[in-house]
Backbone as CSV, one residue per row, in Angstrom:
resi,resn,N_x,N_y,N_z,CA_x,CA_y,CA_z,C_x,C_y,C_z
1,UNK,2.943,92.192,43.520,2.392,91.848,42.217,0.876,91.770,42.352
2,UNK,0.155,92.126,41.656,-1.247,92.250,41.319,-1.787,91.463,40.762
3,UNK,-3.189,91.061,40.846,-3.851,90.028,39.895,-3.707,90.181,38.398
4,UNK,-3.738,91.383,38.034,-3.553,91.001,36.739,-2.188,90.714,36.197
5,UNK,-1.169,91.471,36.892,-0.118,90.573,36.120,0.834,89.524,36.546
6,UNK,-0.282,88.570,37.748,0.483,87.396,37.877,-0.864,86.269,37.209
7,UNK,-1.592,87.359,36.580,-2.765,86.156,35.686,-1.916,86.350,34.351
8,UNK,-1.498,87.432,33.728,-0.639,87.334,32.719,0.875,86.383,32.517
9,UNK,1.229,86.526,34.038,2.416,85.623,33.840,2.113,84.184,34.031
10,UNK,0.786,83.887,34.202,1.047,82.691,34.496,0.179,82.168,32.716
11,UNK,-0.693,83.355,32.356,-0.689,83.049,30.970,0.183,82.492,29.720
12,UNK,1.070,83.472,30.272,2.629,83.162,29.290,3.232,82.114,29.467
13,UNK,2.970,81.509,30.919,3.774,80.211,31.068,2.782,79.290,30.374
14,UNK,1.400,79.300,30.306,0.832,78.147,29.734,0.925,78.536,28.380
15,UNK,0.734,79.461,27.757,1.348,79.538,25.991,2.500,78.598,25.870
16,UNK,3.325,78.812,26.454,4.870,78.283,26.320,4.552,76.981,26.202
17,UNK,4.092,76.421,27.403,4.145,74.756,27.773,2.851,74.157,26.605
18,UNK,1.682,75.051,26.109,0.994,74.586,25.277,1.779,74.100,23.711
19,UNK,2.428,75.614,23.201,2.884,75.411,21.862,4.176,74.193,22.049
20,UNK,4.918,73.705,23.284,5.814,72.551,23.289,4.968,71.483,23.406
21,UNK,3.740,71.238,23.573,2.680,70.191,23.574,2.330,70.187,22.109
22,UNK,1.985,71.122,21.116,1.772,70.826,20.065,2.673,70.749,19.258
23,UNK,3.790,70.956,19.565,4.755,70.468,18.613,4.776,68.952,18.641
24,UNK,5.242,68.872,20.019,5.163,66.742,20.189,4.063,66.712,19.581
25,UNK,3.151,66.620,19.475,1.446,65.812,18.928,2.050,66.006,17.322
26,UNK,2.576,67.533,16.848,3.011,67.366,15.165,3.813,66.678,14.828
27,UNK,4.865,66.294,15.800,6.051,65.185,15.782,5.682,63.780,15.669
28,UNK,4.262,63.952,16.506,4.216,62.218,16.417,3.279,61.836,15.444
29,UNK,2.504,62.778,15.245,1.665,62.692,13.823,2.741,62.149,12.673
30,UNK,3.605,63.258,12.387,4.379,63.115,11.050,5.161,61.131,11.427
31,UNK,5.651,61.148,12.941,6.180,59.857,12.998,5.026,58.480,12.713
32,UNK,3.876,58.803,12.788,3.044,57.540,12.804,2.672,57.628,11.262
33,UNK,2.128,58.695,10.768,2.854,58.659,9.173,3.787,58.466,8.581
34,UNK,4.870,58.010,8.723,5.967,57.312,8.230,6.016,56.646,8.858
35,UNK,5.473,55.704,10.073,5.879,54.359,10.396,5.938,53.101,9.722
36,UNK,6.638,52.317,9.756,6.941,50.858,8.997,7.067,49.995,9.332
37,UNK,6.858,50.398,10.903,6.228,48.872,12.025,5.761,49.217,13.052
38,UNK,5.602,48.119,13.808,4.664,48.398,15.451,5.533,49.098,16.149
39,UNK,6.788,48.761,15.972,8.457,48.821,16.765,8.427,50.867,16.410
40,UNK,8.158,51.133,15.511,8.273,52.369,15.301,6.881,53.356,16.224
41,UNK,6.046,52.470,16.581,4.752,53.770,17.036,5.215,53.504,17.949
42,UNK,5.971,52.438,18.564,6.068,52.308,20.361,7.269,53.446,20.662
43,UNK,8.071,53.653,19.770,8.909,54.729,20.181,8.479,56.528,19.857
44,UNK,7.263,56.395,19.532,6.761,57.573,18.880,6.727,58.927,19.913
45,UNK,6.888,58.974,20.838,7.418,59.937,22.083,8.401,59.386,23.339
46,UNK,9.476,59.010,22.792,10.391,58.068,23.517,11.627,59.385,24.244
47,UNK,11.689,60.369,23.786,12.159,61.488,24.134,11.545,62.483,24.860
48,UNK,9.791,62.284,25.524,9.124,62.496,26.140,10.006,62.493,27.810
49,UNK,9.935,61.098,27.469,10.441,60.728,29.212,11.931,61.611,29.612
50,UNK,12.921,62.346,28.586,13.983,62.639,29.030,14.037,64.241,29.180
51,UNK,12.449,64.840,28.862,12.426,66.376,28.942,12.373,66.487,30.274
């Protein structure tokens, strides 16, 4: 394998792991906008720990 396409594959792996990072951040946005207590932001990436 060659530099360029193990700089591409390792590109693709950080696309991947980026757009699953911005989904959580849109997840927890929308959750701290609808929160209705403290009890609710503390669980606001509580499914973090089980990926």
């Amino acid at each position: 394998m060659n530099v360029l396409e193990s700089s591409r594959m390792y590109m693709k792996e950080n696309e991947k792991y980026l757009k699953q990072y911005l989904e959580r951040v849109k997840n927890n946005k929308l959750k701290v906008l609808n929160a209705h207590s403290i009890e609710d932001l503390f669980r606001l990436d509580e499914n973090y720990e089980m990926e």
